[in-house]
C-alpha positions as a Markdown table, in Angstrom:
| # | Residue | x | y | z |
|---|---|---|---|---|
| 1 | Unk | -23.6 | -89.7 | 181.3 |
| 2 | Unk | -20.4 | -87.4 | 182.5 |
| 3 | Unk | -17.3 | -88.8 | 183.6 |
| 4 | Unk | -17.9 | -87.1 | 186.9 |
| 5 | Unk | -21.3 | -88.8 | 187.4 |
| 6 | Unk | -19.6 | -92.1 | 186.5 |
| 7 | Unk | -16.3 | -91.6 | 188.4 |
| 8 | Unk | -18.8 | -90.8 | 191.5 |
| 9 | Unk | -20.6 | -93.9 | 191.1 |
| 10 | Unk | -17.3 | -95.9 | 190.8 |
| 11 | Unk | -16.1 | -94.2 | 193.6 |
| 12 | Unk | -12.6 | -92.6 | 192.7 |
| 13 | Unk | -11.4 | -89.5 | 191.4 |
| 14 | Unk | -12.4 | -88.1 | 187.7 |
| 15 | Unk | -9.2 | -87.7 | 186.6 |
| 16 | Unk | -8.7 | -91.0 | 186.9 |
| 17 | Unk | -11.5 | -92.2 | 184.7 |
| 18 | Unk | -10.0 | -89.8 | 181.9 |
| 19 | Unk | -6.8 | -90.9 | 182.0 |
| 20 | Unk | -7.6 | -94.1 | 181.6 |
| 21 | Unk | -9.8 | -93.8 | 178.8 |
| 22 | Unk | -7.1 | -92.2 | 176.9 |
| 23 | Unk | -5.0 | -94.8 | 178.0 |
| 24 | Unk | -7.3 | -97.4 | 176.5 |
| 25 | Unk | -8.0 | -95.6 | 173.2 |
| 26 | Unk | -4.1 | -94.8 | 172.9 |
| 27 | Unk | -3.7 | -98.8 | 172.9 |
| 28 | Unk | -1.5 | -98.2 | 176.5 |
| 29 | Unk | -4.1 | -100.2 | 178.4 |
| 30 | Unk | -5.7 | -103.4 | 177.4 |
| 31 | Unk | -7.3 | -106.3 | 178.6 |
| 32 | Unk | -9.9 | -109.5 | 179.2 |
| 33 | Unk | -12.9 | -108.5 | 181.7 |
| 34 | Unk | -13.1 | -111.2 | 184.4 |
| 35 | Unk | -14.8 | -113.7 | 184.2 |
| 36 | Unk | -18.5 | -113.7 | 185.3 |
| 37 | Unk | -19.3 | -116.1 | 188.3 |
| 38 | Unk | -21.8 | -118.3 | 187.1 |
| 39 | Unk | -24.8 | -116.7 | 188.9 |
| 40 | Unk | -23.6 | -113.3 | 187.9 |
| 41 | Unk | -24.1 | -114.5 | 184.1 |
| 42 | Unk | -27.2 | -116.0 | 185.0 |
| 43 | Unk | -28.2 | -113.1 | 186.6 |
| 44 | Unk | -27.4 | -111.2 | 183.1 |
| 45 | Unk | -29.1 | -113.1 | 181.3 |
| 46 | Unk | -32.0 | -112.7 | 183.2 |
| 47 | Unk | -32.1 | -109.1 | 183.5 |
| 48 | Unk | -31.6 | -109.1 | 179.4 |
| 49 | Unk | -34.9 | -111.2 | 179.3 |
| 50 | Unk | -37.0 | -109.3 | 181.1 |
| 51 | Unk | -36.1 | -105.8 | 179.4 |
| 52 | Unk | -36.7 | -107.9 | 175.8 |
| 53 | Unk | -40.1 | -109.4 | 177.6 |
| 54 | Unk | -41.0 | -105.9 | 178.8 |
| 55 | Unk | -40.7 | -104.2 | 175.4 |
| 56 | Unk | -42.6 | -106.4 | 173.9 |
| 57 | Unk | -45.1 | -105.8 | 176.1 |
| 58 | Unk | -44.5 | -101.8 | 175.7 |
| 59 | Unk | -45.1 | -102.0 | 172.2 |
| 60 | Unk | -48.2 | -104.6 | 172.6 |
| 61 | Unk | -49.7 | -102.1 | 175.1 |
| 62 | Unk | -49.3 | -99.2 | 172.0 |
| 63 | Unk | -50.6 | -101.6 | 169.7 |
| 64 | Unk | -53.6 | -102.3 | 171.8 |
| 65 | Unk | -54.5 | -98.1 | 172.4 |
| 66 | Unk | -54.2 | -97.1 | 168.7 |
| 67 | Unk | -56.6 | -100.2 | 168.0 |
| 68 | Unk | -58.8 | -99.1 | 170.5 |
| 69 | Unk | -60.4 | -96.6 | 168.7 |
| 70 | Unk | -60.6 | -94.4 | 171.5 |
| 71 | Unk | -59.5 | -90.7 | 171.6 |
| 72 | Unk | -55.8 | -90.0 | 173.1 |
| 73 | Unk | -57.3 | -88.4 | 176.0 |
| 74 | Unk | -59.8 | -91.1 | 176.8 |
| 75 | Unk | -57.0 | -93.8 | 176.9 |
């Protein structure tokens, strides 16, 4: 992703999103994140079991079609 596309999404200028890059791998700028609000980490944790559930399930799915037997274009 671009720092444009990223400085876009958050809304302020690009230049800003450089310089404080640098400023955090220079060691200028440092820092905790906030705290989550307890739904927000629920929330999290959520969305990170469904993506594990849903690969799984990707990768059953493949499983299943090579086992098949059937030819790639009959799947």
């Amino acid at each position: 992703m671009l720092i444009k596309d990223v400085a876009q999404s958050l809304c302020i200028h690009p230049f800003m999103l450089s310089r404080w890059r640098k400023q955090v791998r220079d060691g200028e700028l440092v820092g905790d994140p906030p705290p989550l609000e307890p739904q927000e980490a629920a929330e999290l944790q959520r969305l990170r079991d469904v993506e594990r559930q849903f690969k799984r399930l990707q990768m059953e799915h493949d499983l299943l079609k090579k086992l098949s037997g059937l030819p790639p274009n009959e799947r």
